[in-house]
Every structure is written in C-alpha cells, then in structure tokens.
N, C-alpha and C positions, 0 to 999 in steps of 0.2 A: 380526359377529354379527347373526344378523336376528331383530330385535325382539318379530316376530310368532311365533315359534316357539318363544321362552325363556318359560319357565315361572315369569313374573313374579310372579304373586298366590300362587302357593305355595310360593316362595320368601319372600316380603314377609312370609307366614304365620309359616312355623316357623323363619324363621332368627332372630327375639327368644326363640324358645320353646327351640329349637335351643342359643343364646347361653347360656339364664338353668340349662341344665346340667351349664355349666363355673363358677359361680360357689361350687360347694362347695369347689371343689380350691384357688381365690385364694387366696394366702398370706396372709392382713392381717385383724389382729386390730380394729383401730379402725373398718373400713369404709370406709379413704379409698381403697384400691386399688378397692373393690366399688362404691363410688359412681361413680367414674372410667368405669369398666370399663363400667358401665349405662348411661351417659349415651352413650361412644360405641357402642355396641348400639343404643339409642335414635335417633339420631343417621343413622346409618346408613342402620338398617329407613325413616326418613324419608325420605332423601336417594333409596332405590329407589323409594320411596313416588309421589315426586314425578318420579324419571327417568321410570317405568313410565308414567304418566299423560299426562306433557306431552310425547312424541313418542311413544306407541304408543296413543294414545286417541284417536278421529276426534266431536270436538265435538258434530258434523250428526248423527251416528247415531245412533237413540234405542236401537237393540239391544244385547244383551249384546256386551261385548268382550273382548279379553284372556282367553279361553276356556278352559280344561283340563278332561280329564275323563277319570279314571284309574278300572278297576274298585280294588277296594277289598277288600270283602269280595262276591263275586258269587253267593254263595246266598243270600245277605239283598237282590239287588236294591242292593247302598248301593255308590255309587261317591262318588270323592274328585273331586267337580264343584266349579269355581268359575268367576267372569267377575263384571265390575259392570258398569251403565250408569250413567245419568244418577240413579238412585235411589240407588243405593252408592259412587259414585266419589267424591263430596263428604265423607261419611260417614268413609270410609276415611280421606282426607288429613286430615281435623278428629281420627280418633283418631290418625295418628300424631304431630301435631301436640302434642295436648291430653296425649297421655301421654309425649311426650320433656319437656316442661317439668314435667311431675308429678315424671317422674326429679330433673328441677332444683330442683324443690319439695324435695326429700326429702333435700336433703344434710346438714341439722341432725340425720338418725335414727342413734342411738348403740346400740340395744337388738337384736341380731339383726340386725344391717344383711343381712347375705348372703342369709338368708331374705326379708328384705322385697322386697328388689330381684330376686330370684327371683321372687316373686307379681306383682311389676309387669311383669317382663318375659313372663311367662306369660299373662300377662293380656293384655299388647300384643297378640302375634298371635290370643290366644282371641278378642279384640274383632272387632278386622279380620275374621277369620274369619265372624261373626257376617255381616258386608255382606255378604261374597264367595260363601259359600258358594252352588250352586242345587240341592242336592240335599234332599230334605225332612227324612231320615234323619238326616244327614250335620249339617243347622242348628238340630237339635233337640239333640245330640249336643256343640257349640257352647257350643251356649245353655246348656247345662247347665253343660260344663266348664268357664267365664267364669266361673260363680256362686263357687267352689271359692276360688279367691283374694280374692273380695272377703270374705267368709264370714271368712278367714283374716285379713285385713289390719285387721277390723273387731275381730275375737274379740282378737285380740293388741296391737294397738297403740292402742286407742278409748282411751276415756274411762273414769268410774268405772262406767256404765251399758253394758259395750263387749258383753260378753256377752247382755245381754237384746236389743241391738240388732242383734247380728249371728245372734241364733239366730232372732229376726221378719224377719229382712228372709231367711232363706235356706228358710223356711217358705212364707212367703209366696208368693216367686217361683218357688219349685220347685214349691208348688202349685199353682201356673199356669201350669209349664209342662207337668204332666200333658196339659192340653186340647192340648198342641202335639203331644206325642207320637199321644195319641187322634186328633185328626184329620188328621195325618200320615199315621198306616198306614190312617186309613178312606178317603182321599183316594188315596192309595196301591193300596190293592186295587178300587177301585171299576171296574166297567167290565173289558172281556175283556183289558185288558191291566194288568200288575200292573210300575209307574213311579213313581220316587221325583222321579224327573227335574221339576224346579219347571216347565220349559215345557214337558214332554209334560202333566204335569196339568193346566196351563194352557188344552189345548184341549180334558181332557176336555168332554163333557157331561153336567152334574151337574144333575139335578132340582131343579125350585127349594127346593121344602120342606130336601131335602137339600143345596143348598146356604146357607137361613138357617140348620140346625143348624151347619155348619160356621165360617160367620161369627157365631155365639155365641161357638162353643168358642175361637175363637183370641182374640175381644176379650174374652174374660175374662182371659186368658194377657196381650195385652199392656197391659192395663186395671192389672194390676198395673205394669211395667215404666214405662210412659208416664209417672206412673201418673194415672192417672183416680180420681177419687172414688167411691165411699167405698175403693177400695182400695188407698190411699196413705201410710195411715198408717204402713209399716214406712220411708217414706222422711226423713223429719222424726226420726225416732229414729236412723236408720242415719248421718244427716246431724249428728247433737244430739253423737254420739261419735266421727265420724271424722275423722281426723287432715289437714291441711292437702291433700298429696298425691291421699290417698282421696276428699276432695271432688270435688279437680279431677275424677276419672276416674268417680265419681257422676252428676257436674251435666254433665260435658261430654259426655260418652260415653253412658252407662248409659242414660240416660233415654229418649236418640234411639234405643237400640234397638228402644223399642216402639213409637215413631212409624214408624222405618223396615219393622217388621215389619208393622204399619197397613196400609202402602200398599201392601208388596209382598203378603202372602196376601192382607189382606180385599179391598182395593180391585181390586188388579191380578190374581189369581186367582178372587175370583169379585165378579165386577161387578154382576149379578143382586139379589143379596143384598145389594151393598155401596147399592144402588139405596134398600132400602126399610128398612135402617140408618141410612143418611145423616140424616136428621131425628133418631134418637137421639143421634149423633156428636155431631151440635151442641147439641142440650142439655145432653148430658155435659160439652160444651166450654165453654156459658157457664157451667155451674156451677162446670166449674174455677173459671174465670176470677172470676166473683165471692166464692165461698164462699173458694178459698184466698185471695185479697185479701184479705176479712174476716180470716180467720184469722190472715193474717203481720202484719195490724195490730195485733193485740191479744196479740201474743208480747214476752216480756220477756228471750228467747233468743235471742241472737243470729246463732247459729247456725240454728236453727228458724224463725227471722223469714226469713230466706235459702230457709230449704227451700220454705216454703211458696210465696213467691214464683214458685220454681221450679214449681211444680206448677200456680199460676196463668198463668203462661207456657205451658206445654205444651197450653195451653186451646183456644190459638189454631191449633195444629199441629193437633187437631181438627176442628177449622171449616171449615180451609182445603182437608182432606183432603176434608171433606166439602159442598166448594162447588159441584163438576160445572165450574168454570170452569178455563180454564191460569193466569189471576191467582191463585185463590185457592191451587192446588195448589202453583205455585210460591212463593208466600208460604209456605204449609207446609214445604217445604225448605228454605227461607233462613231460617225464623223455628229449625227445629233447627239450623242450623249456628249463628246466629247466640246462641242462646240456649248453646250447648255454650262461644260463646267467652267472654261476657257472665258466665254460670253460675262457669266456672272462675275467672275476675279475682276474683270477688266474694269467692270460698268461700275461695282463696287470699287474701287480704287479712284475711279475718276469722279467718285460721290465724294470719297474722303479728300482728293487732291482738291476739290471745291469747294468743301466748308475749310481749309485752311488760305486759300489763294483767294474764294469769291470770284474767282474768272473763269471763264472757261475759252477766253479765246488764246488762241498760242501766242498767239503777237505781243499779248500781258506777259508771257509766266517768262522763264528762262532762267538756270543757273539756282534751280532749288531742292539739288542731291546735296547739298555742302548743310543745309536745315532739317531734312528731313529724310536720312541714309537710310532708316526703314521702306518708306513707302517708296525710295526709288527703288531699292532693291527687289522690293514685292512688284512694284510695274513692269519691273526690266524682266522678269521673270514669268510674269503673265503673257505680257508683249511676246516673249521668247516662244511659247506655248501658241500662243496665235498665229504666228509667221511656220508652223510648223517643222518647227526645231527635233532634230533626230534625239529621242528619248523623252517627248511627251508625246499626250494622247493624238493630238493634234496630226501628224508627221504620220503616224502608222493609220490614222484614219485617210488621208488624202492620198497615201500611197495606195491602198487598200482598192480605191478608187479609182487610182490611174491605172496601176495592173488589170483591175477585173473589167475594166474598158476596154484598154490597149488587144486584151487576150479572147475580146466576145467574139462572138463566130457571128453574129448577128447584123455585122457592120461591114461593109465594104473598105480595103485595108486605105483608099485614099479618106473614105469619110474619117477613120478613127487617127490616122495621122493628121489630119485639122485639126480636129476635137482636142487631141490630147497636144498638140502644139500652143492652141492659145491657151489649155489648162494650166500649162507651164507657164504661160505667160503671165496669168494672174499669179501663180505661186512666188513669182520671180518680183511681182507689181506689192506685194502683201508686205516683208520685210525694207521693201524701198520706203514705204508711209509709216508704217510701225516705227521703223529706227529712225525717221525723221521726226514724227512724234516725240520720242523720246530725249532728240537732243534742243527741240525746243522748249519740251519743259523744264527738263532735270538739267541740261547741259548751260554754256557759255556763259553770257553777263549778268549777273544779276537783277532784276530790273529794280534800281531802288524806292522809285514807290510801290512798290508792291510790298516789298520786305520793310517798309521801315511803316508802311499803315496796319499789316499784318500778321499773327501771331504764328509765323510758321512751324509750329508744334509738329514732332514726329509721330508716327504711329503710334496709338496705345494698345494694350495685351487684349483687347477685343478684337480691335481690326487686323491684327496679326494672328491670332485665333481662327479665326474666318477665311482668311487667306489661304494660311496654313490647310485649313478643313481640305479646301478647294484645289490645292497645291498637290496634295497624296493622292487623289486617285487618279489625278493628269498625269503626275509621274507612273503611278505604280502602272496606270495601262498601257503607258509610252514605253515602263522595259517588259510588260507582259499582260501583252490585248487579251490572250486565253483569258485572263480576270473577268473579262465582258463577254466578250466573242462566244465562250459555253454555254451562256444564258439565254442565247436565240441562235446559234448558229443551225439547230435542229429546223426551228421554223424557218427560216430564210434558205437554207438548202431545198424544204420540202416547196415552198413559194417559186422559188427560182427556178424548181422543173415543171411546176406547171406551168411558170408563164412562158420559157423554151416549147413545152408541146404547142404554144397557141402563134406560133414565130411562123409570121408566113415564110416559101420557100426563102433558103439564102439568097438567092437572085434580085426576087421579086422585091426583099427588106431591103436590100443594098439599094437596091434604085429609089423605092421610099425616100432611104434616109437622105441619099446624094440631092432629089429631087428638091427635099425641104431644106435641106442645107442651103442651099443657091438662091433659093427664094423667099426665104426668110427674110419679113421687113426690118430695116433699121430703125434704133431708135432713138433717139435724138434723147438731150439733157434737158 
C-alpha cells in the first residue's frame, strides 16, 4: 500500500463518526457492550492517528501534507479538502489522544450510555475535522457541527444548572461563528476568481482596509472559542456543569480550536492585518492572563476556580501568536498542546474529587489526603504542571513565550517591559490559587460531616491509568520540548517570516503598540 495515495485524514475523520452509527443497534441494556465498543473505536481512530503521521509526514516540510481534495458539492464551489502541517498535525494527535481517554473517563455513565458515547464519538472526527479541513466552506460547516454534541452532552448529562449552560455556551459560539461564515463567502468571492480553497485565498490580494475588516470579523468568532475576555463567560458556566469526560474534551480540545483558528486565518491568511492587531492580541493576552488569575482566586467553585485558570493560560497562546518571533510562535503551540494536556488531568481529577466528596465548593472539603493519598498525589502533581513547575510541559511553554516576546524587534523596549512585567505577574498569581486550592481540599481539619456521610474511597487503577496516560507526555516534553517542537517548528519558522515581511517600519509598530497600550479600555468583573 502506498501511503502517499491512501486517504488517511478522511478516513481518521469519519470512521469514529462512521463507528458511532452502529451503536443504536448494540444489544446491551447496561452500557458495558457500548463502553467497550467506544473505547476500541477510540483506540483505533488513534492508532491511524499516529500510523498516518509517523511514516507519511516529512518533519523538514513546512507545507501542507497528507492532501485530499474531492469536489463535493460543485455549484457551491465547496469541496471535501483536507491536509495538516506543522499548525494541525499536533492538534490532531492531542485530540485523538485527549478524547480516547475521555472515552475511559466515561465508564461510570449509567444514563443513556448509547447516546453518550455516540456524541463523543461524533464529536472525535467533528474535532479532527476542525484541524484538517482547507476548505473555507467546508471548516465553517465543522465548526458548526462540533457545537451539536457538546450542546447535547452539556443539556443532558450537566449539573442542576446544565440547561442554562449548555443554551449560553451554543449561543454564544454559534454567534461567532456567524463572522466565520460572513467572511468566508466575502473572502470567498472577492477578486475575479470565486475559491473556498484556504491557499488559493491565501494569495489573494486583499486591500488592507479590507483586510482589517476581515481580521475583526474572525477574532471576534474565535475571541469567543479561545476565549478572550470579556467573551468568556459561557466557559466557567459550561465548565461549572459539565461532567468529568466533557471537561476533558472542553479544556483539552475546544479551547485550541480558537487558538488554532488564530493562527491559521488571522495570522497565516492575512498577515497585513494580523501586523497592526498584533499590539491588540497582546493586551487581550495580559488581560487574560491577569484578570482570569484574579478571578479563579477568589472562586469558591471548584470547578470554575479550574475554568478560569484555563482561560488565564490561553493568554499566553496570545502573546506568543502575537510576538513576530519563531520563540514566541512556537511557544504558542506547545503552550496549547500543553495546556490541552495539563487542562484535561485537572478537570478529570476534579470529576473524581466530586463523585467521592459530592461538593465542589472548598469551604465543604478540607483535610482529605489522610483518605485518599492517591488522588492527592495525582492533584498535587497536575496542580504542579499548571503553575508551571520547571520540568513539565507547562514551564518551557510559558518560557518559550516570555523569551520570544522579550527578544521581538517589533515592540518598542518600554512596551515589551510592561508586557512582560504583568506576564510575570500572572505567573507569580497562578501558584498563589493553585497551592491555595490545594490546601483547602487535601490539607487541615477534616470536616466531619463530610467524611462520616461519605465513602471517601481512593483512586482505582482506571483513574490512575488516565492520569498516568496524561502525566508522561507533560513530563517527557518538560525535560525534552524537541518531542513536540520538530513536528511544526518547520511551519512556524516559515509563518513567522512572512508575517516579519508584513511588520510595518520599527518606528511606526512601536508607536502602534505604545498607542493601544494606553488606550485600551478596562474591564470591569
């Protein structure tokens, strides 16, 4: 079989999608056959995942690889295009990764199992899909049909709040992805020739004015997704109700679609624009970075102390995008892979901490490492990973980011001593919440009604399984990023000089960025 001519990414696509409709007809009333069933579905899609990549993907290339490109519908112009590079090929293995162990997460689900495990597996190749796709049509189209099972997994299986959470978070983000559609077909029809194709539009030439309308419309699109402040809040709610499983495939996955969509429309499609944005990016970025800090400090939700974190991470994926350096860009990509792996340990742990406590607010728990030495152990250890502790992934991603800032030529040396003054500020705000976390749950008095109504059982060899899984590649990349970093450092060096040729002069960028710095509105809790 030769590698090069089998239709790998659309196979890897719809064969979970393919899988998840035969699980009506399973015979098994309990869900153990449909568990089973998903897991090697899961399992599989991963195992192509990783054949596909690691002997049909040429490292050095920064180009699309792995190519397809089938009409579809051809009076709509929309063809069934895929390929990844160095931008999506990370992306991909992280979600099959991140959602074959959600499967493993999810073997305690008694309620509807057959439908669950349908929405997760539908969701596998929607995700994927989301990287692979290059058509515009085609990844708006995606992006939509992704929403559909979370929408569903949220409305049905959440919390007592599951419904208000799951109708904001699919309002929200379908409201943004209206702008995808918009300037899709305006991107689309512009110019004498009428191309959905992501690198025919890539060379159009698009006027600048008409190209900063276009980098509005998508960062408002993935402003939610990412999310960016103030347009975050359906993710703290979405998070406040969703069941262990659904975290994972939230914090792991969901998030980096808007990071990955970042790079490839604003950045990589129009550089022009992403030119005299960049100084916005990063304000948006430290306000992540500091405002969610603030906020997951002063949460008594344990789950929402988690989210907001998340969205204080995603600050730096910002930054990095927006540093014109190969450091910082590639710190961008390591910090979402890493943040997808880091995200999921946590959200998964605080799923397990909840079916033994039933609480999730801190003021309940306290003094329950003396019951359960496993899962503090695994918390203390993830917590460590999140606060980025020198020797996980975590620590060489955010450094990554601070160097290829500190060292851009693009930034005026007072703007980047700000910048990188309050980035320290949140990195310094991260460990202050984390270790506080920590010793309200695991640490001090006991609280006895809590332990003497509650079975506080230790880990069992699945969720220490899982853990584990998530534990080796946050290590292995924290003592050796080359693991990751070789797998796109080719595209992200070639990205990073084109979007330097589109850098107005140094002068004229310095004053940019100083200008929006000063004037950037606050924003309030």
């Amino acid at each position: 079989m030769n590698i090069a001519n089998f239709p790998w990414l659309t196979t890897i696509i719809l064969f979970p999608i393919a899988a998840s409709l035969l699980l009506p007809i399973i015979p098994d009333k309990e869900g153990k056959t449909v568990r089973w069933y998903s897991l090697v579905v899961g399992l599989i899609d991963f195992a192509l995942i990783v054949y596909a990549f690691y002997t049909g993907y040429d490292f050095s290339n920064p180009d699309l690889q792995l190519v397809e490109s089938y009409p579809w519908v051809p009076q709509l112009g929309l063809n069934w295009s895929v390929g990844a590079d160095g931008l999506s090929m990370p992306l991909i293995i992280l979600t099959g990764f991140i959602t074959t162990l959600a499967i493993l997460a999810a073997w305690p689900v008694t309620f509807k199992p057959k439908l669950f495990f349908f929405l997760i597996l539908a969701m596998y190749g929607g995700q994927i899909a989301v990287f692979a796709v290059q058509d515009m049509l085609l990844f708006f189209l995606v992006w939509e049909l992704e929403l559909v099972p979370i929408y569903f997994l949220l409305s049905i299986w959440g919390g007592k709040r599951r419904q208000y959470a799951a109708t904001k978070f699919i309002l929200y983000t379908a409201g943004g992805s209206l702008f995808i559609l918009l300037s899709a077909l305006t991107m689309g029809f512009y110019g004498d020739t009428v191309t959905f194709d992501m690198r025919a539009i890539a060379l159009k030439d698009f006027a600048l004015n008409f190209q900063l309308a276009l980098y509005a419309g998508f960062l408002i699109a993935y402003a939610v997704k990412l999310p960016i402040i103030p347009l975050h809040t359906w993710l703290p709610d979405a998070h406040g109700e969703a069941t262990a499983p659904v975290h994972m495939l939230l914090a792991g996955i969901l998030l980096k679609m808007g990071g990955y969509a970042l790079v490839r429309m604003n950045a990589q499609m129009l550089p022009d624009a992403h030119a005299y944005f960049a100084p916005v990016l990063v304000v948006l970025g430290v306000v992540n970075i500091i405002y969610a800090a603030l906020t997951s400090f002063a949460q008594r939700n344990l789950k929402r102390k988690i989210a907001y974190s998340s969205i204080s991470h995603m600050g730096f994926v910002m930054i990095g995008i927006a540093s014109f350096t190969d450091l910082g860009l590639s710190g961008a990509v390591l910090q979402m892979v890493s943040h997808g792996l880091i995200g999921a340990s946590l959200f998964f742990l605080v799923g397990a901490t909840y079916d033994r406590t039933h609480t999730l607010m801190l003021d309940e728990m306290g003094g329950v490492a003396k019951r359960m030495p496993k899962i503090f152990a695994m918390f203390t250890t993830c917590s460590m990973a999140s606060l980025a502790l020198p020797g996980m992934s975590g620590f060489v991603a955010e450094l990554m980011v601070f160097v290829g800032f500190a060292t851009s030529d693009a930034y005026s040396s007072t703007f980047k001593v700000l910048v990188v003054f309050l980035m320290a500020v949140g990195v310094i705000l991260t460990p202050i919440y984390l270790l506080s976390m920590l010793r309200e749950i695991f640490y001090g008095k006991e609280n006895e009604e809590l332990v003497s109504h509650q079975a506080l059982i230790d880990a069992e060899p699945r969720e220490v399984f899982i853990i584990a899984c998530l534990l080796i590649p946050i290590i292995g990349i924290g003592f050796y990023p080359k693991l990751l970093t070789q797998m796109y450092d080719a595209t992200t060096v070639q990205l990073t000089a084109r979007l330097r040729d589109s850098v107005p002069t140094l002068a004229q960028q310095q004053d940019d960025a100083l200008k929006v710095s000063l004037s950037a509105p606050e924003i309030g809790n």
